[in-house]
Structure formats: C-alpha cells, structure tokens
BATIBA-843589 format. One record per residue: z, y, x of N, C-alpha, C in turn; residue in three letters. Coordinates in steps of 0.2 Angstrom, whole numbers, plus 5000, padded with zeros to 4 digits. Layout:
N
ZYXZYXZYXALA/...
***
This chain:
150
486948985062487349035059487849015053UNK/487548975051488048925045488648925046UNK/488948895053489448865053489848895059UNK/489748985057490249045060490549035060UNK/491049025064492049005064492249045061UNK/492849045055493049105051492649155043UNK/492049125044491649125038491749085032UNK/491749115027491949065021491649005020UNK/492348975018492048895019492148865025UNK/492448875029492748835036493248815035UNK/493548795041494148785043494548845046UNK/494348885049494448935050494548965046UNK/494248995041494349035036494949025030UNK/495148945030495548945028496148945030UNK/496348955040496848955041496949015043UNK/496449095042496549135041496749155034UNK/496449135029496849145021497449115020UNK/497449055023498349035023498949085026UNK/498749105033499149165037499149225032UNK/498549255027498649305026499049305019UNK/499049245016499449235013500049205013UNK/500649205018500949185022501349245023UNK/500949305025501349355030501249385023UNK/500849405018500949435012501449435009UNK/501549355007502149335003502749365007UNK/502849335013503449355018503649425018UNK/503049475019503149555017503349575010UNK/503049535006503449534998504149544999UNK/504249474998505049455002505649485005UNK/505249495009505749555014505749625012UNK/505349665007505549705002506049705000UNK/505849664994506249634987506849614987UNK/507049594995507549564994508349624990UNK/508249674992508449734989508249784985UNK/508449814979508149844973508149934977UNK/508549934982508450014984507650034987UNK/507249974986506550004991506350044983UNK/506350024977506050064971506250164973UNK/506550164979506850254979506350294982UNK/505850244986505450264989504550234988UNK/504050304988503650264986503050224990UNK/503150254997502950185002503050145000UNK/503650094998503850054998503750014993UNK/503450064986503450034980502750034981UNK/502150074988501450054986501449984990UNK/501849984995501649894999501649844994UNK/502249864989502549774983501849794981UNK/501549834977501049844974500249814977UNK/500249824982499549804986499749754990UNK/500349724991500449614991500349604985UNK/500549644978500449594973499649584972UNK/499249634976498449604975498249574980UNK/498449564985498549544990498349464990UNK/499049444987499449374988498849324984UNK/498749364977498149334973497649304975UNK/497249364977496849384980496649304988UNK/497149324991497049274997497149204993UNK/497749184989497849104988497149084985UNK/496949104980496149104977495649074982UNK/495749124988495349084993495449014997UNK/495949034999496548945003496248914997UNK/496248904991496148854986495248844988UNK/494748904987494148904987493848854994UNK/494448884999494048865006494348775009UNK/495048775007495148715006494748655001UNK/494448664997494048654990493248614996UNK/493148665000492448665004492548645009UNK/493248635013493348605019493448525016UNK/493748485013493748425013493248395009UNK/492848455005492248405002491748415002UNK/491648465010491148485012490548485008UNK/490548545001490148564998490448624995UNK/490148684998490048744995489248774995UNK/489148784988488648834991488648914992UNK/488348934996488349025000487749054996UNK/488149074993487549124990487849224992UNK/487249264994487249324997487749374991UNK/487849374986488149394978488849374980UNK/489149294980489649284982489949314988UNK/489549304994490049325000489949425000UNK/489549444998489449524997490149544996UNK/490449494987491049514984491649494987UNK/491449454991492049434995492349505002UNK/491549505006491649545010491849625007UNK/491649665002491749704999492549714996UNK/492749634994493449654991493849654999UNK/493749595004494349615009494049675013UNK/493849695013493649765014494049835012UNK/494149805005494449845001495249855002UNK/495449775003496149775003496349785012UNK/495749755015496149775023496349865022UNK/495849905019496149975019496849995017UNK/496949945011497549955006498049925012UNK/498049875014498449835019498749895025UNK/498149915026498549945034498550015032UNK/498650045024498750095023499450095021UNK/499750035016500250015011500749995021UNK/500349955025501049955033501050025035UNK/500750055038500950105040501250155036UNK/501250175031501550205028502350165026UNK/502450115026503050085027503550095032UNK/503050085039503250105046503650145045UNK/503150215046503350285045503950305043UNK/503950285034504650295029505450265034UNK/504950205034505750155037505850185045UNK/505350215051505750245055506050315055UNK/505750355049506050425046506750415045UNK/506950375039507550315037508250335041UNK/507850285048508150255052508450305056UNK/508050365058508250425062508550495061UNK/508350485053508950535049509550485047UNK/509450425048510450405047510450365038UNK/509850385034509950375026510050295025UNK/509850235030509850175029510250145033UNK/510550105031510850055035510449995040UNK/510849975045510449965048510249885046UNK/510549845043510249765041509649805035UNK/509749845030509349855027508649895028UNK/508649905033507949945037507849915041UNK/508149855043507749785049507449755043UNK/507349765038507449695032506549745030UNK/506449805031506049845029505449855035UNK/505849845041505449865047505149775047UNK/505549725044505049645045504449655040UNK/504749685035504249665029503549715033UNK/503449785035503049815038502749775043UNK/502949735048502649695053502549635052UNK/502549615045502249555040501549575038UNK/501849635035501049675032500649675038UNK/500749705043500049715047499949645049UNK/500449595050499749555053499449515047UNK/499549525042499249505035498649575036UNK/498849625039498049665038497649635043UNK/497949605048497649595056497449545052UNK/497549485048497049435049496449435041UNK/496649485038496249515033495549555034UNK/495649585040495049605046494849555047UNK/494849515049494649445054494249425050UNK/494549415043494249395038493549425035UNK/493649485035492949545032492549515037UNK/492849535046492149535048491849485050UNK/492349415048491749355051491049345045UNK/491549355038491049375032490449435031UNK/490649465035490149515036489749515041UNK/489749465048489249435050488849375048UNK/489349365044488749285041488449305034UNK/488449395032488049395028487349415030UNK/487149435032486449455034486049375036UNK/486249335038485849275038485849235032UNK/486049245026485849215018485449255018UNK/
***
C-alpha cells in the first residue's frame, strides 16, 4: 500500500499537483485578463479560491518532486490527515468557485450583457477550474486511501 499511484510522494501525485496547478494558474489568467470580472461576485470568489489554490498545490509539486528524485519522505498519519483534510477543503471551494462561474458566465451570455470574446475568456477560465477540481479530487482520494494503512 506504500506505493498507491497518486499518494503523496509519488510520481503520480506530482503529476496530479503539477496539472492542478497548471489549470489553476490558467483559470487565474483567463480571469484577470480583464478588470470587468471585479462587477461580479462569482468571479471575484474563483480569483479568490485560485489564489489558495495555486499555493496550496505548488507547495506540493515542490514537496512531491523533493520525494520523487530523492526517494525519501517520511508518511506520517498527521501529515497526510492535513494534507487530505486541506484538498478536501479546497476540492469543495474548487467546484463550488467553477460552477458558480459557469452559471454567471452562461446568465451573461443569454441576457446579451457580455460580449462574446469576453465570456469565451470567462467560460476558459471556468473549464480550467474544474479540471483543477477534477484533478484536486483525484488527489484527496488517493490520499485518503493511503491513509488508514499508516
């Protein structure tokens, strides 16, 4: 059970932390690129929950990159708890900060108030966020299988 695919400390898990922070940054980005998302407050909670997001996951790519090429970490049940606990936390914030982006951006779209480069620019950044939640999931529950065997 050590050596779960996608359990902290793999290669796996690094190449799920690198994707989550990958499509984080990318949904930041495709925000921000314009200052009109501040009119709406879906929009200003996704910038808010990538900016914990983005932390959050590079921490790890350093953590899990750190234990993949010098094959030493040690697993202690405290660490991976906090670990499970926090992407747990954020996968909620994750797919509560996309879907609520969705929604706004296809309201938007169907009452006419946005133009359309700048709600394609809104509907990327939303479909950045969820696969940052999709691989944010992936994340909890490899971690949350590999905790009951420490």
């Amino acid at each position: 059970m050590d050596d779960l695919p996608g359990s902290f400390g793999t290669s796996a898990s690094l190449a799920l932390r690198l994707g989550q922070t990958i499509f984080s940054f990318a949904s930041l980005l495709f925000m921000c690129f314009d200052v009109q998302f501040y009119s709406y407050t879906a929009f200003c909670y996704l910038v808010t929950v990538m900016g914990l997001v983005v932390p959050w996951s590079m921490t790890f790519v350093v953590v899990d990159a750190y234990s993949v090429f010098v094959k030493f970490l040690p697993r202690q049940p405290r660490t991976i708890l906090i670990i499970v606990l926090g992407d747990w936390a954020l996968s909620f914030l994750l797919l509560s900060a996309a879907c609520s982006t969705a929604s706004v951006t296809d309201l938007l779209l169907d009452a006419g108030y946005c133009p359309a480069k700048l709600c394609s620019r809104f509907q990327l950044s939303a479909a950045m966020a969820f696969l940052s939640w999709f691989l944010s999931l992936g994340s909890f529950l490899f971690n949350l299988w590999l905790l009951p065997s420490l």
